[in-house]
C-alpha positions as semicolon CSV with decimal commas, in nm:
position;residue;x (nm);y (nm);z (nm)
1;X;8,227;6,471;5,190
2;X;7,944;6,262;5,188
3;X;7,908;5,908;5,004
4;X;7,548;5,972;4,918
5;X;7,421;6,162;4,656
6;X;7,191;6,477;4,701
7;X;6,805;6,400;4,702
8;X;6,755;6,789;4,536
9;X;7,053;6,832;4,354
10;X;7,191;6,476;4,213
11;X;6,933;6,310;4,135
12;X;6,592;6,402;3,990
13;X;6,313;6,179;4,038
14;X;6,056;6,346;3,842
15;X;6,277;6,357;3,525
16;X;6,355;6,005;3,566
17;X;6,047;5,807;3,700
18;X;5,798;6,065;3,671
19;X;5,501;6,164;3,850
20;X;5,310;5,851;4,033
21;X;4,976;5,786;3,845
22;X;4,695;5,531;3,923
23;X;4,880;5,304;3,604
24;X;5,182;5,279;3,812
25;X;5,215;4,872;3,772
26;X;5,249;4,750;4,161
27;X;5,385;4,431;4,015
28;X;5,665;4,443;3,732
29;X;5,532;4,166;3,547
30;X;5,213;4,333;3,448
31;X;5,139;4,367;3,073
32;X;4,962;4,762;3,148
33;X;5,143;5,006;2,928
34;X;5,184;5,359;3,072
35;X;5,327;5,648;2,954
36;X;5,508;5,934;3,224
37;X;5,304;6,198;3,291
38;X;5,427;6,551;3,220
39;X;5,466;6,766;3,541
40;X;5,216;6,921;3,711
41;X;5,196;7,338;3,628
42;X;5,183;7,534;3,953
43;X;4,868;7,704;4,039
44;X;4,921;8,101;4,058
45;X;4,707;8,355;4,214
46;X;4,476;8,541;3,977
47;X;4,616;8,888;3,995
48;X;4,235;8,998;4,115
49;X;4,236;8,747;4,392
50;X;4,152;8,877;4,759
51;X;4,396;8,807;5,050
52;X;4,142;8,631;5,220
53;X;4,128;8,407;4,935
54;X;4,501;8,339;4,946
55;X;4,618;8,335;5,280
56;X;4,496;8,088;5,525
57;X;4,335;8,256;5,825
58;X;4,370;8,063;6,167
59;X;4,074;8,106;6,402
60;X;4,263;8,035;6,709
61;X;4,538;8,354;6,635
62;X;4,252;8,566;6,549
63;X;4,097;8,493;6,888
64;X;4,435;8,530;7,053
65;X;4,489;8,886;6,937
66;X;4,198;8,958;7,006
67;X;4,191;8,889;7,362
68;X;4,521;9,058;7,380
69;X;4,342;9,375;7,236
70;X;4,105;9,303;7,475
71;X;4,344;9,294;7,793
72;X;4,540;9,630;7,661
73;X;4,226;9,819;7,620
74;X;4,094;9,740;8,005
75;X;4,474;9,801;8,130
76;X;4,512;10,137;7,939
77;X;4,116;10,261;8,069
78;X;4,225;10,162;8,352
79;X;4,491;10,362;8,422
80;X;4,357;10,679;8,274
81;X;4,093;10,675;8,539
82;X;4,313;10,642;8,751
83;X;4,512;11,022;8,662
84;X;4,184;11,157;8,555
85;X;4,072;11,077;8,904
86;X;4,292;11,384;9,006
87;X;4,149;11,655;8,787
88;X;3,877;11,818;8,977
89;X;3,528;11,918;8,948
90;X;3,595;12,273;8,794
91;X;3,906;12,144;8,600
92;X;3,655;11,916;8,451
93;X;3,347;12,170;8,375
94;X;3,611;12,394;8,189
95;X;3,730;12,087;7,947
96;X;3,333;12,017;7,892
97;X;3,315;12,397;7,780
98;X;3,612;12,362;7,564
99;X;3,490;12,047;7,433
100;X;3,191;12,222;7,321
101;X;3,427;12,519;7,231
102;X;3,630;12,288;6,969
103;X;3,342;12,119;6,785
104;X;3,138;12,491;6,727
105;X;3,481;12,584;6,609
106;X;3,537;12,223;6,383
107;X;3,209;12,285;6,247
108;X;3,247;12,672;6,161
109;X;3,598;12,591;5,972
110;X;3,460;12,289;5,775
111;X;3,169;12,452;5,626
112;X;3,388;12,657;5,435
113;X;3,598;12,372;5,253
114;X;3,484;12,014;5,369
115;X;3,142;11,919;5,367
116;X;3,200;11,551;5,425
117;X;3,394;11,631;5,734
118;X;3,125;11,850;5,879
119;X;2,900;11,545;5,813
120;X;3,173;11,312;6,009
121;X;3,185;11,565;6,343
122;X;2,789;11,586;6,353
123;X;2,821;11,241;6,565
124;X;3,011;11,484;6,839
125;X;2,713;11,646;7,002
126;X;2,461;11,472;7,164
127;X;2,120;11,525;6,976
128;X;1,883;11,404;7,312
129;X;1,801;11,526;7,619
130;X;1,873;11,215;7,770
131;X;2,095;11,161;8,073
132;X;2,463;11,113;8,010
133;X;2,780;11,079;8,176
134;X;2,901;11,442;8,092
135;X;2,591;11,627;8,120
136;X;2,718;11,617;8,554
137;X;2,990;11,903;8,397
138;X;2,727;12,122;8,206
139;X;2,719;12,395;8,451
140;X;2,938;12,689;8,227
141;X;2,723;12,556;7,916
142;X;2,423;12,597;8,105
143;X;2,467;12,939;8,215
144;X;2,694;13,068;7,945
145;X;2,415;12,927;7,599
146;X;2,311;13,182;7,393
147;X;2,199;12,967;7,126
148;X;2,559;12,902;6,987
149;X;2,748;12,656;7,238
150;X;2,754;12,266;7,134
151;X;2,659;12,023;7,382
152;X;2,952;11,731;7,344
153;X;2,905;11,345;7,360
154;X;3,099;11,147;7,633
155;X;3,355;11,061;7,379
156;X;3,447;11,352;7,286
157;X;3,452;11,496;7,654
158;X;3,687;11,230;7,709
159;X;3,908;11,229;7,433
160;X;3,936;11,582;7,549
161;X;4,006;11,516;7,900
162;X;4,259;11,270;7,814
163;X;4,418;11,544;7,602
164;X;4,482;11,733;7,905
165;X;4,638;11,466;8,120
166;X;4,883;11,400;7,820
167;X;4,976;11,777;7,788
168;X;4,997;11,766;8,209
169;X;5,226;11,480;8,243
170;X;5,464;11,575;7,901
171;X;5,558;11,944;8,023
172;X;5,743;12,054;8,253
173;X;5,586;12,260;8,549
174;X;5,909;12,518;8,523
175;X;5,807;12,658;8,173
176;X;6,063;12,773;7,913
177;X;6,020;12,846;7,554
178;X;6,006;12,522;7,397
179;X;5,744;12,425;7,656
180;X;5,421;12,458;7,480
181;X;5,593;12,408;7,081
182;X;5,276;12,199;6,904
183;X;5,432;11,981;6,680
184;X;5,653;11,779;7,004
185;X;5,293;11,756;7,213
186;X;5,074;11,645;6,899
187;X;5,316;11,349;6,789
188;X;5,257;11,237;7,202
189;X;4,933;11,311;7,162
190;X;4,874;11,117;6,842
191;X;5,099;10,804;6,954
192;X;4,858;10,735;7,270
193;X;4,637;10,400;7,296
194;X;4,328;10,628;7,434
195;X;4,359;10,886;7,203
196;X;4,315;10,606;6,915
197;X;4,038;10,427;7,135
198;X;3,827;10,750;7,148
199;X;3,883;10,877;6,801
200;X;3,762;10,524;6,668
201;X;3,475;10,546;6,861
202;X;3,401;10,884;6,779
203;X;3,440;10,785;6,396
204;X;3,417;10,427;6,396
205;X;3,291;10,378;6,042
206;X;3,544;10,619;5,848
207;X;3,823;10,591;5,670
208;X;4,187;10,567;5,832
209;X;4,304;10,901;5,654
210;X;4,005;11,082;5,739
211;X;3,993;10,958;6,098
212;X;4,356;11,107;6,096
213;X;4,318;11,431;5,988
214;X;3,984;11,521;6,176
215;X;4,200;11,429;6,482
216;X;4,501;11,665;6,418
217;X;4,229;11,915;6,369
218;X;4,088;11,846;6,713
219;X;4,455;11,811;6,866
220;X;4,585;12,127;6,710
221;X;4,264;12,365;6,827
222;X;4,319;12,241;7,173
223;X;4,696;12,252;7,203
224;X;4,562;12,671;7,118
225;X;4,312;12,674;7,345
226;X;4,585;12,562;7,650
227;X;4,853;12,768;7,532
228;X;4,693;13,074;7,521
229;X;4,535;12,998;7,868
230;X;4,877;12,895;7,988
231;X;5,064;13,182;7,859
232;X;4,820;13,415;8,001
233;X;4,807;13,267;8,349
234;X;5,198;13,301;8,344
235;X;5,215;13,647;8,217
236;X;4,894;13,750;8,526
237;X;5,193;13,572;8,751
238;X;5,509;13,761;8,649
239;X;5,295;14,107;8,657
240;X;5,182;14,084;8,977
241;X;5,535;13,961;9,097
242;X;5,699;14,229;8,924
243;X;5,455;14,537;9,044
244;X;5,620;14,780;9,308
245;X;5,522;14,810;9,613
246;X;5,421;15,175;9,782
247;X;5,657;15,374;9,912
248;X;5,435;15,602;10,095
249;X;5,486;15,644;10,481
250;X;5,130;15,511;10,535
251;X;5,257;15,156;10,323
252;X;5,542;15,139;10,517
253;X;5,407;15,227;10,881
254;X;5,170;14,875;10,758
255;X;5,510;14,665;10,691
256;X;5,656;14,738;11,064
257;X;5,296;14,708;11,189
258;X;5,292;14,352;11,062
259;X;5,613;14,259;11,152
């Protein structure tokens, strides 16, 4: 045990010196009177006090994460260019169709109900006839327009795009019935950096609950779209597989022909 007493425990300074004040006598002989001061009350934070007010914010860290941000964000567009790279020219003129597809369909749904989201998915078409980069995969919406089809934006193109390479890469080429279940592909859907980077700049100045749930919508209308294309190229497949062949003498004098 030790000889010395305990600076926080044994002994308390403030009770018996008090607090230093500009009276303190620096020589003991001095004829100054002073009296110990009372302690100090703590300052507390006014209950309507911002964090910023509070909390000390470095610079430096602010600069660091960003830069990290930064880094991730060139890494991740990176490598989706990279797999997009693969989907070809026709692969990509059908996802511009569906893009336009999904924001007709957005806007048909929220007039009924939500008239701020229909105001929040007007930034997905583009309103010029300027160049852009998807207007190279126009060629359906071009010849298919009637008046009704929407023309999407880049980001949205891409968001879509980058849909598809998700779906792609999380199932399985041998289908079975839990396959093409939504709720498995949405939560890999949602959880991806480039889904987030595309839906913020789609709706960069909204609302982190509203961002959200104009996102499922888009997620959930395309996870439809693909499954109903998927399940109808398989079932084309397993009907032409499973049709008989002719039995007539003529089909069959063919077969040894071509053997």
């Amino acid at each position: 045990m030790s000889d010395f007493l305990s600076w926080d425990t044994d002994l308390d300074l403030e009770l018996l010196l008090g607090e230093y004040t500009e009276y303190d006598p620096s020589d003991s002989d001095s004829s100054i009177d002073f009296a110990v001061s009372s302690p100090k009350k703590k300052k507390t934070a006014s209950p309507t006090a911002k964090v910023s007010d509070i909390t000390y914010q470095c610079p430096i860290f602010e600069d660091i994460i960003g830069e990290m941000m930064s880094q991730m964000t060139k890494v991740q567009k990176h490598n989706s260019e990279k797999e997009q790279s693969q989907l070809g020219g026709n692969d990509q003129t059908i996802l511009f169709y569906i893009a336009g597809y999904i924001v007709y369909s957005l806007r048909k749904r929220f007039s009924m109900y939500s008239a701020y989201k229909l105001g929040v998915i007007s930034n997905f078409t583009i309103k010029s006839d300027s160049q852009n980069f998807v207007t190279q995969y126009s060629k359906w919406y071009n010849i298919q327009d009637r008046g009704g089809l929407q023309n999407p934006c880049d980001a949205l193109f891409l968001l879509v795009r980058e849909m598809l390479l998700i779906v792609r890469k999380t199932t399985s080429t041998v289908l079975s019935a839990n396959s093409l279940l939504t709720e498995p592909l949405m939560e890999n859907i949602m959880e991806s950096f480039m889904i987030k980077y595309y839906c913020n700049i789609l709706m960069a100045n909204e609302e982190g609950s509203i961002v959200s749930a104009v996102t499922e919508d888009i997620i959930r209308l395309f996870l439809r779209i693909h499954g109903f294309a998927v399940t109808r190229l398989e079932r084309n497949k397993t009907s032409k597989s499973t049709k008989k062949s002719s039995s007539s003498l003529r089909q069959a004098l063919k077969d040894i022909t071509k053997n």
